[in-house]
Structure formats: structure tokens, C-alpha cells
ZAMARGU-4260 file (C-alpha; in steps of 0.2 Angstrom, whole numbers, plus 5000, padded with zeros to 4 digits):
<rodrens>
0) 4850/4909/5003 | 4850/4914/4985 | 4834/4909/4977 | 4836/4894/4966 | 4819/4896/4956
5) 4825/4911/4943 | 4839/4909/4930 | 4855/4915/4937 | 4848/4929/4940 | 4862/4944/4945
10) 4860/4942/4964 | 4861/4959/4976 | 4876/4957/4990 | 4870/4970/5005 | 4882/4965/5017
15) 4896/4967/5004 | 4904/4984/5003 | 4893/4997/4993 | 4901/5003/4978 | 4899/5023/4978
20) 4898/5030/4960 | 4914/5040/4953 | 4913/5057/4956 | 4926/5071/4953 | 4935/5077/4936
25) 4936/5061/4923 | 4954/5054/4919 | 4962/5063/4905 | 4957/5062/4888 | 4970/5054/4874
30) 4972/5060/4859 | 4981/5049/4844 | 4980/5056/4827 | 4978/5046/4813 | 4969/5030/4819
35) 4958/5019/4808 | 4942/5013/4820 | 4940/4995/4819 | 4926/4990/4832 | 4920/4995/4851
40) 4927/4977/4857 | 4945/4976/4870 | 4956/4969/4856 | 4949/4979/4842 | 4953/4995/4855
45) 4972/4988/4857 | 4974/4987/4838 | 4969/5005/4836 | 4980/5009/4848 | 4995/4998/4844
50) 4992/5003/4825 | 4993/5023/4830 | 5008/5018/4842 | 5018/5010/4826 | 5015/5026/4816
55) 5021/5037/4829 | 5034/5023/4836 | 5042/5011/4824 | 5043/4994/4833 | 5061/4992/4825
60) 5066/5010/4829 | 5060/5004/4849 | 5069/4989/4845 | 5086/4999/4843 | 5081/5011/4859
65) 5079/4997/4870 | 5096/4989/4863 | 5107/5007/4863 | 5100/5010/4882 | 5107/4995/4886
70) 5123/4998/4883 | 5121/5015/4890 | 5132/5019/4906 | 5121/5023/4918 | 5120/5042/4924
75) 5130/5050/4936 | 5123/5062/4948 | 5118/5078/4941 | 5127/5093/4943 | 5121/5111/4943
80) 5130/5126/4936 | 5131/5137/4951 | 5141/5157/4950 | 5158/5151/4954 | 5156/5133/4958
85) 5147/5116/4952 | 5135/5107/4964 | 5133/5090/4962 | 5117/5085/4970 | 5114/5067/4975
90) 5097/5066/4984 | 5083/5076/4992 | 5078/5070/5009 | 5063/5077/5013 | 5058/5078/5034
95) 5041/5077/5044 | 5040/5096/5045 | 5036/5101/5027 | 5049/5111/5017 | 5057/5118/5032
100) 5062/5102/5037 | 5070/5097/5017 | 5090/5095/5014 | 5098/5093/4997 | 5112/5084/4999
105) 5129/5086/4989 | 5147/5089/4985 | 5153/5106/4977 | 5170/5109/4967 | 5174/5102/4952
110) 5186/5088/4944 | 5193/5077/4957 | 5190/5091/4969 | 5173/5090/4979 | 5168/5095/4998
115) 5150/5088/5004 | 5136/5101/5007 | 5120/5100/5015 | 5108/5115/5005 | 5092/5120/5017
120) 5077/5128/5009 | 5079/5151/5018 | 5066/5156/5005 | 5053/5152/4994 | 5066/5150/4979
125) 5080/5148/4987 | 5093/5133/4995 | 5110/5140/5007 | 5124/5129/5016 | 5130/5145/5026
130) 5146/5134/5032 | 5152/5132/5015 | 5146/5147/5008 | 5137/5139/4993 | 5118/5144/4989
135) 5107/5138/4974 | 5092/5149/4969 | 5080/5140/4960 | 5061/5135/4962 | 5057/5119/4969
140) 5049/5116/4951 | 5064/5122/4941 | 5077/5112/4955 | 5068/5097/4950 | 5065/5100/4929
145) 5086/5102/4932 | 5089/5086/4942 | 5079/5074/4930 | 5079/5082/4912 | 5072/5067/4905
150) 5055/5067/4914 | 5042/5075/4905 | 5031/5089/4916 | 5024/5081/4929 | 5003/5076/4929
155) 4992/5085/4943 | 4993/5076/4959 | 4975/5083/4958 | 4970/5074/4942 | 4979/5055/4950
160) 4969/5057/4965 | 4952/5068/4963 | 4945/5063/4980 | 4960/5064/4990 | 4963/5079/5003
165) 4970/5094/4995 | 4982/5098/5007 | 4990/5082/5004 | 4996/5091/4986 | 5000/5107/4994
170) 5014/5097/5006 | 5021/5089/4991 | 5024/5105/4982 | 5033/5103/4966 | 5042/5086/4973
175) 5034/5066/4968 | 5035/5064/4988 | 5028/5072/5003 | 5032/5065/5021 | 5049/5058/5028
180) 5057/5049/5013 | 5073/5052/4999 | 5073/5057/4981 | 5087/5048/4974 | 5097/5059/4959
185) 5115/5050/4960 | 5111/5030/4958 | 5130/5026/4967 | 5121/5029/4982 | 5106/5012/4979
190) 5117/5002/4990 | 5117/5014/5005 | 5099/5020/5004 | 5093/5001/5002 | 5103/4998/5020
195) 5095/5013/5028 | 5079/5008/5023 | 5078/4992/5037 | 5077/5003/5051 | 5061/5009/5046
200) 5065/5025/5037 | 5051/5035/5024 | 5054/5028/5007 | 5067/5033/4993 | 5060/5037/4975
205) 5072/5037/4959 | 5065/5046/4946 | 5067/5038/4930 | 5077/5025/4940 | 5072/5012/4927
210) 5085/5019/4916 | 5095/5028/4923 | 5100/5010/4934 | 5098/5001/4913 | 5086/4989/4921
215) 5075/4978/4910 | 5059/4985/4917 | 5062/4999/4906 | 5060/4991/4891 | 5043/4984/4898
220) 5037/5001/4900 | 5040/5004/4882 | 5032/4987/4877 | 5015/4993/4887 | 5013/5010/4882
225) 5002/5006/4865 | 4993/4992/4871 | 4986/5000/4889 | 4986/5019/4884 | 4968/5022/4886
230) 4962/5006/4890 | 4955/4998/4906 | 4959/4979/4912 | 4941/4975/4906 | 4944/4981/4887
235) 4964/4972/4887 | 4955/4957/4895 | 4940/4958/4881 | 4925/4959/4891 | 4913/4967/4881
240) 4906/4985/4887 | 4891/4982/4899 | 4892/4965/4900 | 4893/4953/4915 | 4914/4949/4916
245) 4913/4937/4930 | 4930/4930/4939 | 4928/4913/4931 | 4930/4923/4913 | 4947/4933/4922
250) 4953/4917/4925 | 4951/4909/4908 | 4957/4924/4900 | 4971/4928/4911 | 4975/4908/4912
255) 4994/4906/4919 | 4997/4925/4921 | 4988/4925/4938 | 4998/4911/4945 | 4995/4901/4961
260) 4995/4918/4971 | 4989/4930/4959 | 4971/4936/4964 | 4959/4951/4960 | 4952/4963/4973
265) 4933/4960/4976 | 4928/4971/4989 | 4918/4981/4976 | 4909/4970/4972 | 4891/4972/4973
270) 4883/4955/4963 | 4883/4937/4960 | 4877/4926/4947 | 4874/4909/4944 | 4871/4907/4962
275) 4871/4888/4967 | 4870/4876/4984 | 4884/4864/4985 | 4885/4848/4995 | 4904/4842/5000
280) 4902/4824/5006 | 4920/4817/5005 | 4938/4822/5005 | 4948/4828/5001 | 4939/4841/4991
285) 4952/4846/4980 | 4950/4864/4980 | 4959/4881/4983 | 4951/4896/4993 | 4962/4912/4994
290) 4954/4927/5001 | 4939/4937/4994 | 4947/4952/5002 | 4964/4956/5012 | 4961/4944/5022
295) 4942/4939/5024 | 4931/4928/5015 | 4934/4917/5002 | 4934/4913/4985 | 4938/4897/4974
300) 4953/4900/4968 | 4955/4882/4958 | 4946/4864/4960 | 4954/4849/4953 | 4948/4839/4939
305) 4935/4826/4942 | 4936/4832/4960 | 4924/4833/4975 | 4923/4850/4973 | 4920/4850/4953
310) 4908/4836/4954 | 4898/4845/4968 | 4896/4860/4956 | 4911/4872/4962 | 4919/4882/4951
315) 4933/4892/4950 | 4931/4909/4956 | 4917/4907/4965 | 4912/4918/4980 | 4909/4906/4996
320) 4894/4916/5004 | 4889/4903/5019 | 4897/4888/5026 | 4883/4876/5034 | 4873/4891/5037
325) 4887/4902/5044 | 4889/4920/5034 | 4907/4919/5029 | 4907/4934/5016 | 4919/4942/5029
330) 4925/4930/5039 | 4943/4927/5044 | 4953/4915/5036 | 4956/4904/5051 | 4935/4904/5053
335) 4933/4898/5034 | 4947/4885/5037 | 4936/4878/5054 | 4922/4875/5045 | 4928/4867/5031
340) 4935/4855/5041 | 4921/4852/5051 | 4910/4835/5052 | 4907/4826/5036 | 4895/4834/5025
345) 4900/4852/5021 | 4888/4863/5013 | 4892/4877/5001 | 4880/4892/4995 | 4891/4899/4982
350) 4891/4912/4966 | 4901/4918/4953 | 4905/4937/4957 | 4901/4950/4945 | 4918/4960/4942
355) 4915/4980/4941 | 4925/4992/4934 | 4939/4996/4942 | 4946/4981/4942 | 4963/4977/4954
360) 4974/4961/4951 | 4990/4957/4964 | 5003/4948/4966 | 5001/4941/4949 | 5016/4931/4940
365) 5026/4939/4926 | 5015/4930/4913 | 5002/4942/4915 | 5012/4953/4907 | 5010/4941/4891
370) 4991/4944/4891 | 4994/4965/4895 | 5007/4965/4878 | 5015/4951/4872 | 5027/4937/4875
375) 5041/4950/4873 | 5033/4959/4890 | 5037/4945/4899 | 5054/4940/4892 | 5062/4956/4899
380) 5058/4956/4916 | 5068/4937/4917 | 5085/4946/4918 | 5077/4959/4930 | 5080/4951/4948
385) 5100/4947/4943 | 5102/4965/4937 | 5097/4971/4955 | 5108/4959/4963 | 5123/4968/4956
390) 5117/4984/4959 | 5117/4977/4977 | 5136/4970/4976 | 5127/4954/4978 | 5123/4956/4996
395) 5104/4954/4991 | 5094/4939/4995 | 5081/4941/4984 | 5063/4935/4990 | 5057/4927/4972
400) 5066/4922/4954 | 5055/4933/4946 | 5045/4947/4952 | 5025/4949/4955 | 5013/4959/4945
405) 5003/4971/4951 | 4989/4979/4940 | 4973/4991/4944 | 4962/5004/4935 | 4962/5020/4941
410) 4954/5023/4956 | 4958/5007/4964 | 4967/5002/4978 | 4975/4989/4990 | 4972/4989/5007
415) 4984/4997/5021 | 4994/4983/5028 | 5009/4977/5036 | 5019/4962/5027 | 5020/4947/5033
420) 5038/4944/5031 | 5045/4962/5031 | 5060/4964/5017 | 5064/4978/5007 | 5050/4980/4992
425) 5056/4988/4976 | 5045/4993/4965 | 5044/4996/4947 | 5030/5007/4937 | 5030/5001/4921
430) 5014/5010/4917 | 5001/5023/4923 | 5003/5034/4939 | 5005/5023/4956 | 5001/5033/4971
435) 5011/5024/4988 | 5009/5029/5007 | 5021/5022/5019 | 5017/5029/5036 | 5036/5027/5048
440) 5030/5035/5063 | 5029/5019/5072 | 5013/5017/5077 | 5000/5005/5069 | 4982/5011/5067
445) 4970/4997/5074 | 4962/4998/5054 | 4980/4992/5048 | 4982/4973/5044 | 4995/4964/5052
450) 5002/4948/5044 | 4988/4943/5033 | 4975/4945/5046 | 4968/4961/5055 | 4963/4966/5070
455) 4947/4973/5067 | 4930/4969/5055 | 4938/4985/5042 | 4953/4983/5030 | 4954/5000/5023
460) 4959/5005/5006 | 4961/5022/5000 | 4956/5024/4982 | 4957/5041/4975 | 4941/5041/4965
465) 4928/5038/4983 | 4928/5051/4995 | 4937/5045/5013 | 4933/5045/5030 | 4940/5060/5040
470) 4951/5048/5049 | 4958/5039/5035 | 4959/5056/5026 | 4970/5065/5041 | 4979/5050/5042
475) 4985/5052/5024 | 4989/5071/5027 | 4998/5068/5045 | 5018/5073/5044 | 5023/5055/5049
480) 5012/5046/5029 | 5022/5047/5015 | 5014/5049/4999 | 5026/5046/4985 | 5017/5048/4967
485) 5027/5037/4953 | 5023/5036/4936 | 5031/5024/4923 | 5049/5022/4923 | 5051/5027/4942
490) 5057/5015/4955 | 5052/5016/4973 | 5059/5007/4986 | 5051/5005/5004 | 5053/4995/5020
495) 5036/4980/5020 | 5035/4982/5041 | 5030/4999/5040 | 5011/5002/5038 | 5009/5004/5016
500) 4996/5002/5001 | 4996/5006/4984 | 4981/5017/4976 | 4981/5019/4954 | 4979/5036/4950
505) 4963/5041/4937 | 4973/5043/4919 | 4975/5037/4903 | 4976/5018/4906 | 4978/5005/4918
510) 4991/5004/4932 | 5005/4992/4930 | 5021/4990/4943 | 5033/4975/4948 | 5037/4971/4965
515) 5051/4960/4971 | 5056/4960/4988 | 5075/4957/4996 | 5085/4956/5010 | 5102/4965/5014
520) 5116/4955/5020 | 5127/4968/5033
</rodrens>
């Protein structure tokens, strides 16, 4: 029980996960030139920023680059000047076998004139289709600085993910992707790699797919950049440096922005304040649980006014750590639900969590995006969902009107886990450096949940900045786990009823993606 005779005192959880301090290199430092210093507070940090991005970025001259890409065609497939011939290359699908196992597929010839090729790697620096005598020496590094010209170098997959098994950045080589899985070059070719992906295929990355396919997420990537570079969720949010950001302040910050579903990721957590005993004696109780983790636990997600629940002394965000007696810190969501509707009256201890740094919000609405920038932020994701239903010819039936929000700080991660309702996901990184596994070998580790419960007590997440266990670790490094690293601007597309999880990688700034899910009429 939590001792009611000392003044909220911040209470010790032992029988929540323990936190494991950050070890490893630090994210990269940013450097902006020219900025005036107006306090160590979160909004005073975005103006400096926002101030320095204006002098660098004129908000009208991003104003007219947002308009102009717009009306941008979009890119055809890259070509590649080759001795004799040109090759144009329309996607890199990438085996379980490492490099070896890698074919660039193409058309050579020029004009109206093209014959399809399959190019396999017979050298370090070299690609050859031997039946139609076409070969393409190149590195892997120079091949992909070629195909997307308009990505700047690559950041170390070393620096994303400091705690993360080496060998996992040695199999993705110069590539974004390691594992079974498809670079996307020629964006013609959406429609057929969103059909493939429903038989459980690796995943397909577009580089820079945001605009080369003019979608509106693009322009929320630029509207991002000078609020979030450098800044963690706590700063945007403005929770003072070392103080006590508890989930009732998320919620009265974030407001509307974390919507019905929308919740934060409390498995780090290591405290509790304002620790009360709470006596339900009639109901309904007019109050909303979701889960304190994955699927375990439970905390107060709302209570209604004048309700049982608000005039018992609930409130929102609170951690529900015993129902009459019974430890339910991590206890399924069907046990939680059977003792709150047992016998008449129910009894709460309860306590408002401590949020630590880093800090992970999901399934968030688009508003969130209002407290991240601005109004603007939000405005252009409403014409996003349309825009991939024509790229689909219309044979989409999208999941939601408007996609979901995901956000982290470096280092964290969701949970490995199995959608409840598999569709096609597409994702949308719209700032900082998402790190995605899909494993498509077909078989589901006991540690995986399954339709929003799991089999086991352990839902594992993988951040990058805790070391792993040495299953979890091989598991990650196994030829069957893709690994696709995707920075802002990339779109990912996956298939939800294969094993996945999102980690944010350690740079400068917050994570940010949108993830709308959809399924293909055949």
C-alpha cells in the first residue's frame, strides 16, 4: 500500500521494469549559427530554434516550396548511364541470404525501347545480368547516392542505435534495409508492391517517397524541422528540466491531440506521486482504463465530470496499482476488467506516474501535430489519406479518415506485436530517424503479442539505447528480421500480421511518423 502519512512523496515501483541508465555514444550535437538565447524553459528552446530556422529558412520562401512541389510531377524511375545502354532501375529486392541473395530489378534500352533485367551482385563493386549482357559497376554506396540524389548522406546506423548488435549494420551494408524486403526507386510500381505485401512479404521502403509520390506529409516534415531539431517531447511539451512531468500534465498539455486512443508508453516508469486510496461504491464509474503497457495494467485514461470516479478522487492518468488488494501493475486487461466488475464496493490504490525521459506517445490523433508545430502541421495531413487512395487507383479501403500519430524520443520503442486486424500499414516519417523490424519467417516467438494480449508475463521492446537480451538481440540479426532504417521524408510500407515494432533512433530531435492502415480490393 503506499504510505498515506508523507506529502505525495515520489513513491519507488520495484515490481515495474527498472530503467537502465543511457550508455553508449550521445545523439549528435546541433549546430545553428546565429541564435539569440532566450531562457532554458521548452518554448523558449523552440523559439531559438524556430528564430534560427526562419534566418536560415524563410517561412514564405517554404511557403512557395511546399506550393511548387505540389504541382511537381512525380519522379520516374531513375535511370543510370551505363557504356552502351541506359538502365533504368525500379527497385532493389533484398533476400534472406545477405548480398548474395540481392537483385536490382530493371529495363535497359532507351526511348520506347526497354527489355527487363534482373542485375545480381559477382563482386564487391559490381551488379551482372549475364543473359542480357548488361553489367553495372558501382558500390553499393555509389548505386544508392545515384538512385536517390536527393537524400542527403546517410546518418550511422551506429549513432541511431548505439546498443543494437553490430552485425545487424554490417548486413545492411550501404542500403536503409537489411533482411527480406524491397527498396522502391520507380513509384509506378506502389500498386503492385502494396498487393504483394498481403502475403506476408519483408517490407518495401521508398526513399524520399513523401515527395517523390507529392504527398502532403511532406510538407509536414518541413513544418517540424525547426520546432523538434534538438528538442525532446519534454522541452516541446514544456516541462521544466528536472522536474516531476506526470501524465495528468501530458494530458492537459497535449489536450485533444492524444485523442480517445492516443496513449504514452509507461513501462519505464520507475515512480508515482500523489499516491491515493479510492473507494468506488456505485455505478457506473464513468471512467476509461487503457493499458499501462502493450497490453497489461491499467491507467485512467479519462473520468467524467461529477462522476463516481472524480468524486472518489481518480484522476486522469492515474496508474491503477491494486484492485481490492489484488496487484494489477501487470495484469491482463481481461483480469483488470473482472475485478472492476466485481461485487459492489471497489477499491482503488492509485498514483499519478512520474514520466521519464524518453518519453513514447502512439496512436495519437493528427492534433498532436498542433501541439509538435502548429495548426498548419495538422491541416496538411487532412488531404493525405485521399491522395493514397489515388495512388491505389482507388482500390484501397482505408482503415481511418485521418492517420495516427506516433511520437518517441530517441531510445524508445514499442513493443514486438502482431496487429489485431492485420491491413497494410504505411508509414510516414516526418521527423527524426525510425528504426522498423518486420520479421516474415512465419513463426511467432512466444514473447510476441498477439491481438492486443500476449501469451507470456514479457512484452518486449527493443530500444536502441539499453543493452538486449541475447535472444532478442539474435533475433534482430536472424536472416528472416528486417530492419529498415527511415528517416524524414521516407515511407515504409509493411504487412500488420507479421511480427513488427518501431524503436526511435538517438539524434537530434524527437521521432515523429504517421501510420494509416488499408486494405487492397483484388
Amino acid at each position: 500500500m503506499f504510505p498515506m502519512n508523507s506529502p505525495s512523496p515520489a513513491l519507488a515501483l520495484d515490481t515495474l521494469r527498472p530503467h537502465r541508465p543511457r550508455s553508449g555514444p550521445s545523439p549528435p550535437a546541433v549546430t545553428v549559427r546565429h541564435v539569440e538565447h532566450f531562457g532554458e524553459g521548452g518554448w523558449q528552446r523552440r523559439a531559438a530554434v524556430q528564430h534560427a530556422a526562419e534566418r536560415l529558412w524563410p517561412l514564405g520562401l517554404l511557403a512557395l516550396l511546399r506550393r511548387s512541389r505540389r504541382r511537381m510531377a512525380r519522379r520516374a524511375a531513375p535511370i543510370l548511364e551505363l557504356d552502351s545502354q541506359k538502365l533504368k532501375v525500379v527497385m532493389l529486392q533484398r533476400g534472406d541470404r545477405g548480398r548474395e541473395s540481392d537483385v536490382i530489378r530493371g529495363e535497359v534500352g532507351e526511348d520506347q525501347s526497354w527489355t527487363p533485367v534482373r542485375l545480381k551482385p559477382t563482386g564487391a563493386n559490381k551488379w551482372e545480368d549475364p543473359d542480357a549482357h548488361v553489367a553495372l559497376e558501382m558500390s553499393d554506396a555509389d548505386v544508392l547516392a545515384a538512385l536517390c540524389p536527393q537524400r542527403e548522406t546517410a546518418p550511422s546506423f551506429r549513432a541511431s542505435a548505439p546498443l543494437w548488435p553490430q552485425v545487424v549494420s554490417q548486413q545492411m551494408g550501404a542500403w536503409p534495409l537489411k533482411g527480406p524486403g524491397t527498396i522502391l526507386f520507380d513509384v509506378e510500381q506502389l500498386l503492385q508492391v502494396a498487393g504483394e505485401l498481403q502475403d506476408g512479404t519483408g517490407p518495401v521502403l521508398i526513399p524520399g517517397g513523401a515527395q517523390q509520390l507529392k504527398l502532403s506529409s511532406r510538407d509536414v516534415v518541413d513544418l517540424l524541422f525547426p520546432c523538434l531539431m534538438g528538442s525532446s517531447l519534454p522541452d516541446v511539451f514544456g516541462a521544466e528540466s528536472g522536474g516531476k512531468f506526470t501524465y495528468q500534465e501530458l494530458l492537459d498539455t497535449c489536450a485533444s491531440g492524444l485523442g480517445a486512443v492516443g496513449v504514452a508508453d509507461l513501462s519505464r516508469v520507475e515512480q508515482l506521486t500523489d499516491g491515493r486510496v479510492v473507494t468506488l461504491e456505485s455505478k457506473p464509474f464513468n471512467m476509461l482504463q487503457m493499458p499501462r503497457r502493450w497490453s497489461r495494467g491499467a491507467v485512467i485514461r479519462q473520468v467524467g465530470r461529477n462522476g463516481v470516479a472524480e468524486q472518489a478522487g481518480c484522476k486522469a492518468g492515474d496508474i491503477i496499482v491494486t484492485i481490492n488488494g489484488e496487484a494489477v501493475l501487470n495484469a491482463t486487461l481481461q483480469r483488470i476488467q473482472e475485478l472492476l466488475d466485481e461485487e459492489l464496493p471497489v477499491r482503488l490504490e492509485v498514483g499519478q506516474p512520474v514520466l521519464k525521459e524518453p518519453i513514447y506517445i502512439r496512436e495519437a490523433t493528427t492534433e498532436l501535430l498542433t501541439t509538435l508545430a502548429d495548426e498548419e502541421a495538422t491541416e496538411a495531413v487532412e488531404d493525405l489519406l485521399p491522395q493514397i487512395s489515388a495512388l491505389l487507383k482507388d482500390r484501397a479501403k482505408m482503415s481511418d479518415e485521418l492517420p495516427q500519430v506516433f511520437a518517441g524520443d530517441g531510445g524508445s520503442a514499442s513493443h514486438v506485436h502482431v496487429d489485431s486486424a492485420p491491413m497494410v500499414q504505411m508509414c510516414h516519417v516526418v521527423h527524426g530517424i525510425k528504426i522498423f523490424g518486420v520479421d516474415s519467417s512465419g513463426e511467432v516467438k512466444p514473447w510476441v503479442t498477439r491481438g492486443g494480449s500476449s501469451s507470456t508475463d514479457a512484452e518486449v521492446a527493443l530500444p536502441v539505447d539499453i543493452d538486449l537480451d541475447q535472444e532478442h538481440a539474435a533475433w534482430l540479426a536472424s536472416p528472416s528480421t528486417s530492419i529498415a532504417m527511415c528517416r524524414a521524408g521516407d515511407v515504409m510500407l509493411f504487412w500488420g500480421g507479421n511480427p513488427h515494432f518501431g524503436s526511435n533512433g538517438m539524434n537530434a530531435g524527437p521521432c515523429v511518423a504517421l501510420f494509416h492502415g488499408f486494405q487492397l480490393e483484388t
